[in-house]
N, CA, C and O of each residue as an XYZ file, in Angstrom:
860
protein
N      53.157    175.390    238.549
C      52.609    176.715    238.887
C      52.932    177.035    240.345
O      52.626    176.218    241.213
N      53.623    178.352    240.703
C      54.079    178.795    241.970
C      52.711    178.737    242.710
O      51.694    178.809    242.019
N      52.591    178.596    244.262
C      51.300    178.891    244.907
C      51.795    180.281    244.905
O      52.887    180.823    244.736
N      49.886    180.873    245.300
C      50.316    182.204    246.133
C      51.331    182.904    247.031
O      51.862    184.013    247.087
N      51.364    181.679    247.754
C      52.514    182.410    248.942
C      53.864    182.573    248.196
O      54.329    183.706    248.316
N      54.670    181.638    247.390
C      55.277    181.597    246.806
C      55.429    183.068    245.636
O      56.451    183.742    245.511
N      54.420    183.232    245.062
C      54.277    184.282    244.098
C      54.053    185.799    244.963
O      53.827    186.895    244.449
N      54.203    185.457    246.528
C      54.347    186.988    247.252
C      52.673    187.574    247.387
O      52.546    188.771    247.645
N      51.137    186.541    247.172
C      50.273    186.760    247.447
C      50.194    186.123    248.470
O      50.651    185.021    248.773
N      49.220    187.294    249.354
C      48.580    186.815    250.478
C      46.858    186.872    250.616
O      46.191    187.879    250.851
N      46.386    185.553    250.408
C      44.698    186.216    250.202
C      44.309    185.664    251.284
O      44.467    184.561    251.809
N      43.603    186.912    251.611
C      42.392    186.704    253.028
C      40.921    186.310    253.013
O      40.106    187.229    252.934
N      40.640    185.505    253.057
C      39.197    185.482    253.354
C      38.419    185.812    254.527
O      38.572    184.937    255.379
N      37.529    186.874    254.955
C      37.437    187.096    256.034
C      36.050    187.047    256.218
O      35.620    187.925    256.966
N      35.112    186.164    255.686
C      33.980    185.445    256.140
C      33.270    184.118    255.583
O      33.782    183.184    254.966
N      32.204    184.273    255.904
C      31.484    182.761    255.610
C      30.247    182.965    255.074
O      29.609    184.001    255.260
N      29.892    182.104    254.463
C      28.543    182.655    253.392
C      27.526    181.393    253.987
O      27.720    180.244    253.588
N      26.327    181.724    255.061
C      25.248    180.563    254.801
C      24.174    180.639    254.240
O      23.295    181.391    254.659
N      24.046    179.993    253.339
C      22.434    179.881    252.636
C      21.416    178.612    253.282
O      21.681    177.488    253.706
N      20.286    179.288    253.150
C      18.973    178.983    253.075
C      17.735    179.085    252.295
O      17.552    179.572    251.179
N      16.646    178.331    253.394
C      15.640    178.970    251.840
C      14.837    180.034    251.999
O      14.300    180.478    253.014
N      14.819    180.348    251.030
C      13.723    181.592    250.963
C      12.724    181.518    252.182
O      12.324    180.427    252.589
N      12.320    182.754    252.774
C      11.350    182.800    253.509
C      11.438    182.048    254.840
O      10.317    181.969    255.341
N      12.407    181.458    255.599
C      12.526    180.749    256.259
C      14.144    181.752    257.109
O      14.765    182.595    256.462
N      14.537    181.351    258.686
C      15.325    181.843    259.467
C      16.225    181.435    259.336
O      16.205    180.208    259.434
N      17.927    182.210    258.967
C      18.803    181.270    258.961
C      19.409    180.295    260.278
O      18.892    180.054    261.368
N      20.281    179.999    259.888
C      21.316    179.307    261.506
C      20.196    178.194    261.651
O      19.859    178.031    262.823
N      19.774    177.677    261.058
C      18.723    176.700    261.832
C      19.113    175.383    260.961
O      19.526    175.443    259.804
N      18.838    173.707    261.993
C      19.384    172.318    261.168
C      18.233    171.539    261.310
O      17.260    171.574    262.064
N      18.633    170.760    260.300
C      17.463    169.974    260.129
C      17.699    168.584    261.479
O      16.859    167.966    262.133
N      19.484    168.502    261.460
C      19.615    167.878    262.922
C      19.340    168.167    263.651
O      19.413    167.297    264.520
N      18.860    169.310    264.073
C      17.889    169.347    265.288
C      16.559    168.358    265.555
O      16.369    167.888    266.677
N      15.695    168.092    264.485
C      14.938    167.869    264.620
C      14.446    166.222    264.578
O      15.415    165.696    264.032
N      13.542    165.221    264.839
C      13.453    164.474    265.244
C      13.328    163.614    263.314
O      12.755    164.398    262.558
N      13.708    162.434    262.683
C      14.427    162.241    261.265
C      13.049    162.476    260.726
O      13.075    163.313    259.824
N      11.641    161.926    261.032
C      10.187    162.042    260.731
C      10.034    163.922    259.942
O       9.618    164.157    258.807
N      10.427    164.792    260.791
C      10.156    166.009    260.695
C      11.304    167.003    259.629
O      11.261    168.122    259.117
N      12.163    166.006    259.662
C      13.021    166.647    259.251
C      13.097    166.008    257.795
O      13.893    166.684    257.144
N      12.546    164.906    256.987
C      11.975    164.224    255.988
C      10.904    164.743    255.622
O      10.523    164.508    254.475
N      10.133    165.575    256.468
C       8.963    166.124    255.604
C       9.612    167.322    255.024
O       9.581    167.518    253.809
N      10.316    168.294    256.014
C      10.851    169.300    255.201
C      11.123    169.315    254.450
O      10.756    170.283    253.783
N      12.244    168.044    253.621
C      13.120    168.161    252.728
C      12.856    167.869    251.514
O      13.481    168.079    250.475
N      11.096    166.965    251.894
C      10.375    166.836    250.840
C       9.793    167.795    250.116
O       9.525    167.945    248.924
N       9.562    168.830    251.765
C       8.942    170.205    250.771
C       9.952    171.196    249.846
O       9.596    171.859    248.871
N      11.073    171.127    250.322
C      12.204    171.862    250.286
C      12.958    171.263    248.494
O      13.819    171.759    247.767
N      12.151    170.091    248.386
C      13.106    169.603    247.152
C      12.936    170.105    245.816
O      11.791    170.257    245.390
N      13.835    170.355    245.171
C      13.505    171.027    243.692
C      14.491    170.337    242.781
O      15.704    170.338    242.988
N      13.783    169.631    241.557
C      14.390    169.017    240.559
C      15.370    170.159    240.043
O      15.062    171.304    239.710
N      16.607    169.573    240.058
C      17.771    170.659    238.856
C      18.058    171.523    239.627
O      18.810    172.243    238.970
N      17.946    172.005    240.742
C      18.648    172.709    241.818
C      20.049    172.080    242.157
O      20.175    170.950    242.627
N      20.956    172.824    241.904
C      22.365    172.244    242.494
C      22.333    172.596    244.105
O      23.251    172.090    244.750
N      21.328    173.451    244.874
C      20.959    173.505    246.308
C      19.973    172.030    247.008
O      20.051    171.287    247.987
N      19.255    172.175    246.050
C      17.625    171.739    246.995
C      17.689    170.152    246.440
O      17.439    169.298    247.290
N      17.946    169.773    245.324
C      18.054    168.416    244.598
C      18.854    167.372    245.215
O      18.696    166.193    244.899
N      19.896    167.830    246.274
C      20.011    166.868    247.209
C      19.323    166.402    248.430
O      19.849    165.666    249.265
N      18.003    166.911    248.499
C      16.617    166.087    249.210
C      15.984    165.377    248.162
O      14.764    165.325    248.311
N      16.444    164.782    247.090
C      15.337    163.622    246.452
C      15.224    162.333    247.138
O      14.269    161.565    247.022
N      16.181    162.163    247.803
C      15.547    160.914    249.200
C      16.085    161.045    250.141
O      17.243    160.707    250.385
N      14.961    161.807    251.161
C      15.554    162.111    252.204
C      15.479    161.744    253.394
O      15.770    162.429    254.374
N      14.878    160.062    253.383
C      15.292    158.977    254.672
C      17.195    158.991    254.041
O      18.101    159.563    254.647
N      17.330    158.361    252.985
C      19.151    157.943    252.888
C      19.924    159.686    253.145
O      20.905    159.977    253.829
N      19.194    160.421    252.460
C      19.799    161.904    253.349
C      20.457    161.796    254.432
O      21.674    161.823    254.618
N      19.684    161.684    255.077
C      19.405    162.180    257.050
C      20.382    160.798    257.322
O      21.445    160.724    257.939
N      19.841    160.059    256.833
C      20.636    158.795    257.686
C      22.245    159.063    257.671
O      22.934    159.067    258.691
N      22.734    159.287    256.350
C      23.854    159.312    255.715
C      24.343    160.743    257.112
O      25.131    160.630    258.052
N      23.629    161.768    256.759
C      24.000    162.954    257.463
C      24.558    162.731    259.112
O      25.702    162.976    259.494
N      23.725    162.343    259.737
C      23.770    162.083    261.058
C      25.167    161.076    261.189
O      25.854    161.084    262.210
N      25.437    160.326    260.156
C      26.866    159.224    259.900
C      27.956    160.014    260.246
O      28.836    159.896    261.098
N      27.570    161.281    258.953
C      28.571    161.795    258.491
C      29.525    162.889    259.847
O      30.741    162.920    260.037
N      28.266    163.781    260.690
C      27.884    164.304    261.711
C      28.559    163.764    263.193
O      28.689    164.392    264.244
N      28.840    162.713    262.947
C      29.282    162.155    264.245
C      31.006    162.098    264.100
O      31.935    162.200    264.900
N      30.900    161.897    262.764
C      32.573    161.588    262.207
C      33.398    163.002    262.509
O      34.547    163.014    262.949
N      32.518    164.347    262.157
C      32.733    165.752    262.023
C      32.982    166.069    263.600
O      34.061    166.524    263.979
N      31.763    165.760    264.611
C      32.251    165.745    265.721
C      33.436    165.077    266.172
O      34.506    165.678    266.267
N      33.300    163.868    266.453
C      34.838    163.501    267.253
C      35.849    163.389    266.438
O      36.810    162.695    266.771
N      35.818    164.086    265.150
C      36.897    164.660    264.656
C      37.319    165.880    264.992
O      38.519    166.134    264.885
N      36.392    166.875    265.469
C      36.582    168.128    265.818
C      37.030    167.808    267.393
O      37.804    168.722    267.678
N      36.925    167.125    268.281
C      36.970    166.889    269.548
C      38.727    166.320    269.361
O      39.708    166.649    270.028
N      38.663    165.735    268.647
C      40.050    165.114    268.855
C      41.060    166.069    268.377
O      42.253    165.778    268.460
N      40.645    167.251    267.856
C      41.697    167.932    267.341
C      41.605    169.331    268.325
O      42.304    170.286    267.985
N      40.894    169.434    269.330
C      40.636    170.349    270.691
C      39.802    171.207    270.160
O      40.127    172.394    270.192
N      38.630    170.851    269.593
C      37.277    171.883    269.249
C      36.072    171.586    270.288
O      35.697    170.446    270.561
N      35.629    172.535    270.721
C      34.779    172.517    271.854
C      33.173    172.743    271.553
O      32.425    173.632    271.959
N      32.921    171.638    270.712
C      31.427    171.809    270.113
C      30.603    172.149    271.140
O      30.924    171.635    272.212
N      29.406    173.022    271.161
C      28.465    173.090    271.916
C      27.018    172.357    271.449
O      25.885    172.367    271.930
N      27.406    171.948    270.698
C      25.908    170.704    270.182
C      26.389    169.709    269.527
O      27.614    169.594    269.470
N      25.517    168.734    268.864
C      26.360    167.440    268.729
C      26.155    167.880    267.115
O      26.326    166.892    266.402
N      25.858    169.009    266.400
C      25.646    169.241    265.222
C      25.906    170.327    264.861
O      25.309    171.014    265.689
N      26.389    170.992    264.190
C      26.877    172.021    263.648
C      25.927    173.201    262.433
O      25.063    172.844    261.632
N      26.238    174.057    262.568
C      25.079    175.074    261.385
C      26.728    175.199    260.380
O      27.867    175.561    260.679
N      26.026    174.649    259.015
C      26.895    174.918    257.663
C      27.131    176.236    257.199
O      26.482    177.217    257.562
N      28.128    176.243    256.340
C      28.565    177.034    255.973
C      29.550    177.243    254.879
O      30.353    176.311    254.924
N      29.884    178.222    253.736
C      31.007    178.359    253.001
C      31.975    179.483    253.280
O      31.749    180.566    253.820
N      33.104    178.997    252.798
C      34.336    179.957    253.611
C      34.533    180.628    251.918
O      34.984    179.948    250.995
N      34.177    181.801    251.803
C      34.828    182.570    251.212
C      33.329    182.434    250.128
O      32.228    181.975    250.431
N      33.908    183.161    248.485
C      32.818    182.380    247.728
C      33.770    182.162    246.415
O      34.329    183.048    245.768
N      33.816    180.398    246.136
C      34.782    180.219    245.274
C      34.198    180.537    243.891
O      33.141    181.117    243.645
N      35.298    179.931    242.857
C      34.467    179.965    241.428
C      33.279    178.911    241.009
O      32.434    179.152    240.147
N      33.358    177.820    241.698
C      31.967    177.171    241.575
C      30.758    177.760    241.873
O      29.784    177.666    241.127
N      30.758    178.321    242.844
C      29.325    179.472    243.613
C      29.237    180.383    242.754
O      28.083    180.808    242.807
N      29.966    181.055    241.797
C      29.816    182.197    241.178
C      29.037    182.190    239.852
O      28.343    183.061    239.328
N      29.478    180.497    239.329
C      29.080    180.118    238.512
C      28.048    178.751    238.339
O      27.750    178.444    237.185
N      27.506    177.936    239.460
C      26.928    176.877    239.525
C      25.209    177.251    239.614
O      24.321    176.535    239.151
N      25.016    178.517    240.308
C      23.517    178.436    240.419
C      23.094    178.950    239.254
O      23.571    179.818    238.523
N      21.803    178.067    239.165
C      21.022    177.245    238.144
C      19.706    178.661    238.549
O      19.706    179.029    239.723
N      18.986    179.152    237.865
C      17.039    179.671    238.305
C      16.684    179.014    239.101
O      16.665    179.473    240.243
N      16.283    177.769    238.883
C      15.919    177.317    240.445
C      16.677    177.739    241.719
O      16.016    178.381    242.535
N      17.788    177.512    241.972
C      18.388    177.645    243.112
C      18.279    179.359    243.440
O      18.023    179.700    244.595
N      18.466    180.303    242.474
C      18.529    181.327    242.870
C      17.268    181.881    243.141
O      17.279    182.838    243.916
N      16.181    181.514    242.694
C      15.046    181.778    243.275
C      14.305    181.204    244.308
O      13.150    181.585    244.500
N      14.997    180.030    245.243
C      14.374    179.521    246.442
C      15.756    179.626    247.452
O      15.806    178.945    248.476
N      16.879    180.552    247.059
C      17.987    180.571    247.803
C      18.294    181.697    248.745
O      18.980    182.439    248.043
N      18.200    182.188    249.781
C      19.087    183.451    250.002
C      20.206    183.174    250.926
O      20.376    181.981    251.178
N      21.005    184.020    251.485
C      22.045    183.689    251.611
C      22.231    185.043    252.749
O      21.591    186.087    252.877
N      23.354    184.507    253.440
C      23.838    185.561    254.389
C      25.159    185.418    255.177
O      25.434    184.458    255.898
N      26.109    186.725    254.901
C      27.510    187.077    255.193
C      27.588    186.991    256.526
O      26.793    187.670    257.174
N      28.595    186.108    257.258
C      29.040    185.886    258.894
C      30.307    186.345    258.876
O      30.945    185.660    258.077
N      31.170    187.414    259.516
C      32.455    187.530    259.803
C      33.085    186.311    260.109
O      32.253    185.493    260.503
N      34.356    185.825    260.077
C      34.652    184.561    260.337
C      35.423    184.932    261.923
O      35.688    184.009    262.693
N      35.801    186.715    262.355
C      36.467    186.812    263.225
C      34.932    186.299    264.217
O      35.017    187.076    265.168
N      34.359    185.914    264.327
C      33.589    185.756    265.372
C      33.830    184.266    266.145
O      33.242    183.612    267.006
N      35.105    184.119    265.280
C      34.648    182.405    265.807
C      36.528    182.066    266.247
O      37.425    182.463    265.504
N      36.800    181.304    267.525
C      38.053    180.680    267.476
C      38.105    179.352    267.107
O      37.165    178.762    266.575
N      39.211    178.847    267.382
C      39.615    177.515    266.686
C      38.786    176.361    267.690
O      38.847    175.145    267.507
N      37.962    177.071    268.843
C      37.321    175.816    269.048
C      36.031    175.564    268.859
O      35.283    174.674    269.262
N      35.866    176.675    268.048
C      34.067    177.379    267.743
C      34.287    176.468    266.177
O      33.244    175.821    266.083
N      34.903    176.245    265.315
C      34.718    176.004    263.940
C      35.626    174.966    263.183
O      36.737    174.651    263.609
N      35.163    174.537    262.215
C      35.822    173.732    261.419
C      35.490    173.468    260.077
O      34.336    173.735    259.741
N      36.421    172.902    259.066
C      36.416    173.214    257.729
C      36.319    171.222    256.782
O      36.766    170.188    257.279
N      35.917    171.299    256.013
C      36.131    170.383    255.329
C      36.376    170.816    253.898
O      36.272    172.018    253.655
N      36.662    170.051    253.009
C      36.839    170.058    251.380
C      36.254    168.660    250.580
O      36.670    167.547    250.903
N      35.458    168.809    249.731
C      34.799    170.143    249.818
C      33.827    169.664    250.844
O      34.262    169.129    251.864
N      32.283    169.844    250.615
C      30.763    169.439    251.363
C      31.324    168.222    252.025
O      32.094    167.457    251.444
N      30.770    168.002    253.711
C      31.451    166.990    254.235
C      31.191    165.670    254.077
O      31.895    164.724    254.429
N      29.609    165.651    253.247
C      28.873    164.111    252.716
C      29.400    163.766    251.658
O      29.214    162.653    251.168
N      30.313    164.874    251.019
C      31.386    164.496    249.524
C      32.787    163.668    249.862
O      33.196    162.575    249.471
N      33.450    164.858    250.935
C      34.439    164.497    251.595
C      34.909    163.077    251.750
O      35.781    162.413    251.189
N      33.859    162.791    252.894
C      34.218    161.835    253.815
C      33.957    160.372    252.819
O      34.790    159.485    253.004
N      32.884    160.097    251.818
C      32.971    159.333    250.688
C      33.933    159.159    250.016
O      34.330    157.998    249.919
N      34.319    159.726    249.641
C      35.654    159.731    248.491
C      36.690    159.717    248.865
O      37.560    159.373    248.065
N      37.085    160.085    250.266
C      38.238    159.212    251.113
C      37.804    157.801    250.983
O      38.733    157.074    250.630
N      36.889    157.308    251.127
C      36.420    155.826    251.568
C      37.050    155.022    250.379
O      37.878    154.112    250.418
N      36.370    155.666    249.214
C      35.832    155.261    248.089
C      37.428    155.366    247.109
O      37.924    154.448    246.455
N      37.957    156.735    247.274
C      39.583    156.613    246.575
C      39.447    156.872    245.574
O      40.566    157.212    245.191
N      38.426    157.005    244.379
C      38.196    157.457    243.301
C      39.664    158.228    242.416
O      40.248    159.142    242.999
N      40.055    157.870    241.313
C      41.451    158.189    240.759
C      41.174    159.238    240.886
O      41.704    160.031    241.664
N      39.997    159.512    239.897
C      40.002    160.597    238.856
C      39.637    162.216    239.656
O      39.842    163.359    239.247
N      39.001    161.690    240.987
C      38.748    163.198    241.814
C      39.378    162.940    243.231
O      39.313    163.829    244.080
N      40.077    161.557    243.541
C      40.411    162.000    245.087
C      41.758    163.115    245.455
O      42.479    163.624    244.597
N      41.846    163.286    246.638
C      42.686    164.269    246.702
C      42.915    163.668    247.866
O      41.865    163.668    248.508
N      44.201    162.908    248.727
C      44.373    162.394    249.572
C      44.647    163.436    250.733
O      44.362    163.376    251.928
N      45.217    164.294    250.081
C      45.810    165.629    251.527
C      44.486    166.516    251.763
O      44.403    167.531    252.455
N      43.296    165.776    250.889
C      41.957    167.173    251.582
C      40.577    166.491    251.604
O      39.570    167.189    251.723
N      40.499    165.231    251.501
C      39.186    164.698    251.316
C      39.609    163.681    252.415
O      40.646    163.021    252.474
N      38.636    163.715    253.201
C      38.305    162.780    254.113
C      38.812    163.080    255.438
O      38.821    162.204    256.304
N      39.414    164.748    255.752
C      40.072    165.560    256.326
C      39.072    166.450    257.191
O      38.248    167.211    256.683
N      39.185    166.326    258.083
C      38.494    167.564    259.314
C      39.860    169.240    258.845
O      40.848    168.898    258.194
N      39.804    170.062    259.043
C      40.950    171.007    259.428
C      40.574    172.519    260.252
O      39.951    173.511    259.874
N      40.940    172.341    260.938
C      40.969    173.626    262.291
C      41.069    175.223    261.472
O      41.428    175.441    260.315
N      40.713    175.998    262.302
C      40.809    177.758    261.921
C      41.870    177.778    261.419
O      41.925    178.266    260.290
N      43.066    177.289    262.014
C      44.632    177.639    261.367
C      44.535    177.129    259.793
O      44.590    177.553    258.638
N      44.399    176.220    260.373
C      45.090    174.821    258.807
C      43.990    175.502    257.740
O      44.133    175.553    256.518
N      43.413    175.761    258.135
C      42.369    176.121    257.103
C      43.254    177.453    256.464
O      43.740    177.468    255.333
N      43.328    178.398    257.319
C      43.586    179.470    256.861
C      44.966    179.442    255.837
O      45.082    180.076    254.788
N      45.906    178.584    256.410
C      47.248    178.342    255.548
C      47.167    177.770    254.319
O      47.907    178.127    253.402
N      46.296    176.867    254.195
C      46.135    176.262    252.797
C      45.170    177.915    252.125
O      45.815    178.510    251.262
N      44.187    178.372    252.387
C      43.829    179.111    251.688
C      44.637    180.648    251.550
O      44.192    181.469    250.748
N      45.687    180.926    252.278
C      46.836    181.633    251.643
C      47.654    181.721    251.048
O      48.260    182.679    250.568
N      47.811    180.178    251.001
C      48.843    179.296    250.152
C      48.584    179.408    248.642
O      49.111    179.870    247.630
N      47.390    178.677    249.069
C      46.857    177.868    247.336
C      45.183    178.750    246.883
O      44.513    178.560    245.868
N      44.889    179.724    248.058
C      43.868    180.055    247.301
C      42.237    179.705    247.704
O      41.992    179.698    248.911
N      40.960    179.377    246.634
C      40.088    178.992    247.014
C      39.755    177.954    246.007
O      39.861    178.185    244.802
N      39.248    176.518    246.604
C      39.457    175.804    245.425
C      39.067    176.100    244.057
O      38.281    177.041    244.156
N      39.199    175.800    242.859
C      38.774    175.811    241.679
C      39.937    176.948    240.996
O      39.708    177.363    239.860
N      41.023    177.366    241.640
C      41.861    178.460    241.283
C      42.798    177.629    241.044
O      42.798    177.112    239.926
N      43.985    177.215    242.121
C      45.190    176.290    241.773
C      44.964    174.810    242.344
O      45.781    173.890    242.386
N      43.834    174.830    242.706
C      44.011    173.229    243.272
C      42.348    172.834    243.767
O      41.596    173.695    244.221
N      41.976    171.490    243.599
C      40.810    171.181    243.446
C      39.673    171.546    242.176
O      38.457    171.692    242.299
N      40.736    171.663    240.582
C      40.014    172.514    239.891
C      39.318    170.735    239.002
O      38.532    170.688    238.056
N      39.984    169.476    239.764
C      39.162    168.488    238.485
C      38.064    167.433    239.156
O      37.898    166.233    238.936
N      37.193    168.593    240.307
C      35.874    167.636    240.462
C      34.633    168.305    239.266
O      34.388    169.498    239.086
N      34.092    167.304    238.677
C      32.750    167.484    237.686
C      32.234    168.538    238.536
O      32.505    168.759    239.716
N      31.168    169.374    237.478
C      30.868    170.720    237.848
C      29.185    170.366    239.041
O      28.404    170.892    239.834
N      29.399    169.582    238.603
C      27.622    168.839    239.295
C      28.171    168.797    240.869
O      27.357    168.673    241.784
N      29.421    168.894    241.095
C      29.590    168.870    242.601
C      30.031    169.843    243.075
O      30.720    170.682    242.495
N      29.643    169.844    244.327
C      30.220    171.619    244.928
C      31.743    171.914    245.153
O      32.530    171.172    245.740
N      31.917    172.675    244.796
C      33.486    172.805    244.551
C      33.664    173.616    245.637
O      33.372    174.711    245.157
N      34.030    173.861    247.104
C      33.891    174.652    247.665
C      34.567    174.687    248.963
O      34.870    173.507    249.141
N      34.997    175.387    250.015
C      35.256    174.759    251.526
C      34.361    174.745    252.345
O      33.796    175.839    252.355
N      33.744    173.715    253.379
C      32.553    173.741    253.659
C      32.859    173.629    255.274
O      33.309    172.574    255.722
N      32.596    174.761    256.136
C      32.973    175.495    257.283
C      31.905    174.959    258.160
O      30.780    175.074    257.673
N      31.972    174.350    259.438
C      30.833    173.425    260.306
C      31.185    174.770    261.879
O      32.254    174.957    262.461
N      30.037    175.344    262.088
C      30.490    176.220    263.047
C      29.288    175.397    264.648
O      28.106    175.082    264.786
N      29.950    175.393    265.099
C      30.062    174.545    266.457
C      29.533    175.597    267.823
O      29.180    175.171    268.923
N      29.577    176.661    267.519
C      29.297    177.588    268.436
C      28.434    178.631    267.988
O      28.756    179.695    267.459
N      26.456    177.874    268.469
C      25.644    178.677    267.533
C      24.889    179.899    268.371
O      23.993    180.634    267.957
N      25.531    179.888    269.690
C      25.499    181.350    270.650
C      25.693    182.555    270.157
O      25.208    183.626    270.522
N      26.880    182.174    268.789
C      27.715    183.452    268.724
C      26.525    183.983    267.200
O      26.195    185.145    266.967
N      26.156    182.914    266.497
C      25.739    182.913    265.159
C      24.177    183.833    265.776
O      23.758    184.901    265.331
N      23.741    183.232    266.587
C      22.330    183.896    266.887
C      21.925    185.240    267.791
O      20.917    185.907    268.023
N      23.630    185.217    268.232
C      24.051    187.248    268.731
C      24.209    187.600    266.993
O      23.244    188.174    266.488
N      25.059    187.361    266.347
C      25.071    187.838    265.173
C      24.031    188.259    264.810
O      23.941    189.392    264.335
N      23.140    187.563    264.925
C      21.701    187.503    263.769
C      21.082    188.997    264.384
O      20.726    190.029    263.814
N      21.136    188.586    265.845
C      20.263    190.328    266.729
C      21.076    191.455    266.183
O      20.520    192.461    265.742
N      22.373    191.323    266.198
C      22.702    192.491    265.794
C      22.271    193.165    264.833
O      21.843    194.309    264.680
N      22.562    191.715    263.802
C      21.928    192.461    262.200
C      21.084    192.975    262.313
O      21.009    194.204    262.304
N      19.892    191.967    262.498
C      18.219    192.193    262.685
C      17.905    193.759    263.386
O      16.894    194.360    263.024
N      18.612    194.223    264.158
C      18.324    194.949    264.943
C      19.119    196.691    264.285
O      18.546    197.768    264.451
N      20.423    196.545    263.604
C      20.881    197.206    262.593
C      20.337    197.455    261.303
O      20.719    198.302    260.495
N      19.102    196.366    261.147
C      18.526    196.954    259.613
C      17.152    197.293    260.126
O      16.524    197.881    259.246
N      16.501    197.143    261.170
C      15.416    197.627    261.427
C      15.822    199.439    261.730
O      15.058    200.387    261.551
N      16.773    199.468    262.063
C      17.112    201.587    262.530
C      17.103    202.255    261.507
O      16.648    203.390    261.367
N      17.915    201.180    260.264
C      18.150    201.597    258.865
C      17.296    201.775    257.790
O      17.313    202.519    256.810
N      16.217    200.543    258.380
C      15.365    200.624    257.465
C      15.415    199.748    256.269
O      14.754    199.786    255.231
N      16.566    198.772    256.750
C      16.958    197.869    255.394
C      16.651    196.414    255.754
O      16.848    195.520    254.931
């Protein structure tokens, strides 16, 4: 099968989707907070059969795992000239693939909301991408698995560019490539934005654009 570029398509993705939970502020990490506080949340936060929330059913090996994973994301981003401004990043999805369109479950959509970030807000030293979720990623490089590894995208940091070329190329996963991980996992590109100055001007703007509006 020709890629896109090949077949004379050029697809743009030109933002980032972060979810949260209901009733609660976005842009905000649970790495911020001290592992005690951030274990109670996730206890409250957990919901059986949620393809969102069901990954807090133990959330000491969570956090631990996270903060592992977190350090790898940093001086991976450092070594490739990304200029983190915290040692942790606010998540994110680049685009919205066919897994997102089709994975949420009632639960998730009723303790989920979600909110659109331009991606022009950010340069190549503000952001970074993994494939898919980076606690998936960085495992299954380790681990090598036949049947789902993908050696050219798992276990991979990739910059604003690289990111952008593979997804003009080939798309968003679950289209021409990355279509044989089980549906129980997020199929997705999972965008670590490093510069949360810009995310929390964003937020005033909005905030401040739907209060005139009324929306």
């Amino acid at each position: 099968m020709p890629t896109l570029a090949q077949a004379g398509v050029v697809l743009m993705i030109d933002h980032l989707i972060h979810f949260y939970r209901v009733g609660t502020e976005p842009f905000q990490s649970l790495s911020a907070l001290s592992d005690r506080d951030a274990v109670q949340i996730m206890k409250d936060y957990y919901v059986e059969g949620s393809v969102f929330w069901e990954r807090f059913e133990d959330p000491g090996q969570y956090m631990q795992t996270r903060r592992q994973i977190e350090l790898w994301l940093y001086e991976e981003f450092v070594a490739k000239g990304g200029a983190p401004q915290e040692s942790y990043p606010i998540y994110m999805v680049l685009g919205r693939s066919k897994w997102l369109l089709t994975a949420a479950d009632p639960a998730t959509l009723a303790t989920t909301a979600e909110i659109q970030v331009p991606l022009s807000l950010f340069t190549e030293s503000d952001i970074s991408f993994t494939y898919p979720d980076s606690m998936i990623s960085v495992p299954m490089a380790t681990r090598k698995e036949s049947g789902y590894y993908l050696p050219d995208y798992h276990g991979k940091l990739f910059t604003l560019s690289e990111i952008r070329q593979i997804v003009e190329s080939n798309g968003l996963p679950g289209e021409n490539w990355g279509t044989n991980l089980p549906s129980s996992m997020p199929n997705f590109i999972e965008a670590q934005v490093w510069n949360q100055e810009a995310l929390q001007e964003y937020k005033r703007q909005l905030y401040c654009t739907r209060s005139k509006t009324g929306r």
